[in-house]
C-alpha positions as CSV (number, residue, x, y, z in Angstrom):
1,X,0.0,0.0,0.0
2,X,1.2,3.7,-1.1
3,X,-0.2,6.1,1.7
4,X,0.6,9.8,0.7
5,X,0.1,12.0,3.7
6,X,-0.7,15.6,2.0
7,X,-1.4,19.5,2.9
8,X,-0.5,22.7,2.3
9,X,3.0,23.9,3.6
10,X,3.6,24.0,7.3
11,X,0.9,21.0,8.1
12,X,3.2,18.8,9.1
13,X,3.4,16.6,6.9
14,X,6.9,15.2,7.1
15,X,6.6,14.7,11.0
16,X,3.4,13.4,10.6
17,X,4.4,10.9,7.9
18,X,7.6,10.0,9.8
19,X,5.7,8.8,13.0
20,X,3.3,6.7,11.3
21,X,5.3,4.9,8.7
22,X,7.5,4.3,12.1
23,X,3.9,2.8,13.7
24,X,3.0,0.9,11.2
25,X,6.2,-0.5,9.9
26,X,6.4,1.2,6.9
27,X,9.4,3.2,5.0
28,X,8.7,6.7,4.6
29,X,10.0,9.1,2.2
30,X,9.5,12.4,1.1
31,X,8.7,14.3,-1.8
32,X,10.5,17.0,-1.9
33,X,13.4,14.9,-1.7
34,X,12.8,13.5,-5.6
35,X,12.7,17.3,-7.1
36,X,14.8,17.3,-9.9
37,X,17.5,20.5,-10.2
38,X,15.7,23.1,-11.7
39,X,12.6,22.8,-9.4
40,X,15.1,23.0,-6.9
41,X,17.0,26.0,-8.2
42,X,13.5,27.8,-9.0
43,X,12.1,27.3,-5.7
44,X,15.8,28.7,-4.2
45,X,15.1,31.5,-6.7
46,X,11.6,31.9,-4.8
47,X,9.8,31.4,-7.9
48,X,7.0,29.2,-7.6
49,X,6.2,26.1,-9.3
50,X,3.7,25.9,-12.5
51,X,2.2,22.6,-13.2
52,X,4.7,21.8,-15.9
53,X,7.6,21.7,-13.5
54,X,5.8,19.8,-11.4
55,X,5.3,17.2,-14.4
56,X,8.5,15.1,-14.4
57,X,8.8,15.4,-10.1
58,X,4.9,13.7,-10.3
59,X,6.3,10.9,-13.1
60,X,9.2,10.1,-10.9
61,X,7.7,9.8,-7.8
62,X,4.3,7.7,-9.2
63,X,7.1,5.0,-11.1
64,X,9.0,5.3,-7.7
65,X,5.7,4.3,-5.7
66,X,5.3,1.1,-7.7
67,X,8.6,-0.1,-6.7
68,X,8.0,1.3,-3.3
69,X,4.6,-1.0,-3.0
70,X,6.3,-4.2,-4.7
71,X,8.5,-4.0,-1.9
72,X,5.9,-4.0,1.4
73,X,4.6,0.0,0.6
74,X,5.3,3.3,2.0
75,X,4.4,6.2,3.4
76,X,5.2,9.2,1.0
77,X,5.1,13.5,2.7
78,X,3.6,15.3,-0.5
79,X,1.9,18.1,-0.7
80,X,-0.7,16.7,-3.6
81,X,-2.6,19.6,-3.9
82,X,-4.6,19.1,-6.7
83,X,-6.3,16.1,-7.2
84,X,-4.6,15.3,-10.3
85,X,-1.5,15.1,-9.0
86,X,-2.6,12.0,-6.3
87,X,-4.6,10.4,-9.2
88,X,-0.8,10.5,-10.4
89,X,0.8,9.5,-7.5
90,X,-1.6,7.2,-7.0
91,X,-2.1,5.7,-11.1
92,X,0.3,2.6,-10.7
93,X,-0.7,0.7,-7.3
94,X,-2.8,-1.3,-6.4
95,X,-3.5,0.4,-3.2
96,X,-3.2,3.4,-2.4
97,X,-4.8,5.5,0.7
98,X,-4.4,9.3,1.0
99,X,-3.9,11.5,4.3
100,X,-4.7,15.0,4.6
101,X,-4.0,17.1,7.3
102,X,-6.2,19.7,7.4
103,X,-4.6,23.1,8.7
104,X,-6.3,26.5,9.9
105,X,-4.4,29.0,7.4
106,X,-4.0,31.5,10.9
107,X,-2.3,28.5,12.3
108,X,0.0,27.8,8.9
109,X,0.8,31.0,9.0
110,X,2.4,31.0,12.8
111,X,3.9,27.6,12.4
112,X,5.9,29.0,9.1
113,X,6.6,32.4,10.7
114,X,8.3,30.2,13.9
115,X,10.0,28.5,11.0
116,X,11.5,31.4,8.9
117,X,15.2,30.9,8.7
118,X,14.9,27.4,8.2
119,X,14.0,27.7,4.8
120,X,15.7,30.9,4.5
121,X,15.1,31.1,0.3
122,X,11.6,31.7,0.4
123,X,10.9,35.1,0.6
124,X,7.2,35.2,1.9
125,X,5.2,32.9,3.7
126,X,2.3,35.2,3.1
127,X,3.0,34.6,-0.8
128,X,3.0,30.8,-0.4
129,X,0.1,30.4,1.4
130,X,-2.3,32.2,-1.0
131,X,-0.9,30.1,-3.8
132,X,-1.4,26.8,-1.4
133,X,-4.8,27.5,-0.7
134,X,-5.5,28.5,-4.1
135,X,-4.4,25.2,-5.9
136,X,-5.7,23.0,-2.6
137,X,-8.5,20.7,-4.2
138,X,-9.9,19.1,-0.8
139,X,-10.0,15.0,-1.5
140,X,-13.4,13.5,-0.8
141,X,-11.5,10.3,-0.4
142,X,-9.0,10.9,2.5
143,X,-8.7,10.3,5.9
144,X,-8.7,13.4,7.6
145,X,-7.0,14.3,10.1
146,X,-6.8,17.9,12.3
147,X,-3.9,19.5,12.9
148,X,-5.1,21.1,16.0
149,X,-4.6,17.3,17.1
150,X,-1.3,16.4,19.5
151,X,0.8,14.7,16.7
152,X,0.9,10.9,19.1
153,X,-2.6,11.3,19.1
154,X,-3.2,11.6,15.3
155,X,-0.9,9.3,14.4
156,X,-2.4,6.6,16.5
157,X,-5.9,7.4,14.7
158,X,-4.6,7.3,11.3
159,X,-2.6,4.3,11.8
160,X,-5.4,2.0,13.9
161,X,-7.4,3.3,11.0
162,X,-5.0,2.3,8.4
163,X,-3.9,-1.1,9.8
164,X,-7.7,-2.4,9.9
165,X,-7.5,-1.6,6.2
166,X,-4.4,-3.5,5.6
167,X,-5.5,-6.3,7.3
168,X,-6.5,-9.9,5.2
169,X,-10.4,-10.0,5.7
170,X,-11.7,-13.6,6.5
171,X,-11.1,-16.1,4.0
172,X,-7.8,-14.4,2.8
């Protein structure tokens, strides 16, 4: 199984994503990890990324996936916005559950201004945010989970969740 944990920038994602693929025995990775150069160089450039640069990142990481669930599945950190991009991610396993941590955008907005430094090419949070929240198509499919929630206590919903999914039903 492939579960992509997604939401907008400052959710958590990667922490989130960590902890369960850690409870539920999974190995995790994380997207922005498998950006090729010039993504990389745009985003140091604070330019933000169009849907064509995000093209070969999406085909990467969707033939990466199918390796990823041959081998026992993962647990991929991707933001996912749009729902096209997790029918990509999603387009060449056989299962595949999505995540979304659903943020307050006053929230975001503190967790990335206690961040700043950190990612100390992008220029403003503000600017990010708007764009986030502009391309954020909301899956009907997910499991949601609030952010508000202590991370231990999230986790351990989503993964009891998860695990009675993965589970052989009778006669399996």
């Amino acid at each position: 199984m492939l579960i992509v944990v997604m939401g907008v920038t400052g959710a958590g994602k990667s922490t989130f994503g960590e902890r369960l693929a850690e409870r539920i025995g999974l190995t995790f990775y994380d997207a922005d990890d498998f950006h090729p150069p010039a993504n990389k160089l745009k985003m140091a450039a604070d330019q933000p990324l169009n849907d064509a640069d995000r093209a070969p990142w999406l085909e990467r990481l969707a033939n990466e996936a199918v390796g990823w669930e041959a081998a026992g599945g993962a647990v991929l950190a991707c933001s996912a916005l749009k729902r096209s991009y997790r029918e990509r991610l999603l387009s060449g396993v056989r299962r595949g559950r999505i995540v979304y941590i659903e943020v307050e955008r006053a929230e975001l907005q503190r967790r990335l201004e206690a961040r700043r430094g950190h990612h100390e090419f992008i220029g403003s949070f503000t600017r990010i945010l708007d764009e986030q929240f502009r391309d954020l198509e909301k899956p009907d499919d997910a499991i949601v989970v609030s952010g508000d929630l202590a991370l231990g206590e999230g986790v351990e919903r989503v993964a009891r969740q998860l695990l009675s999914e993965m589970a052989p039903g009778p006669g399996a």
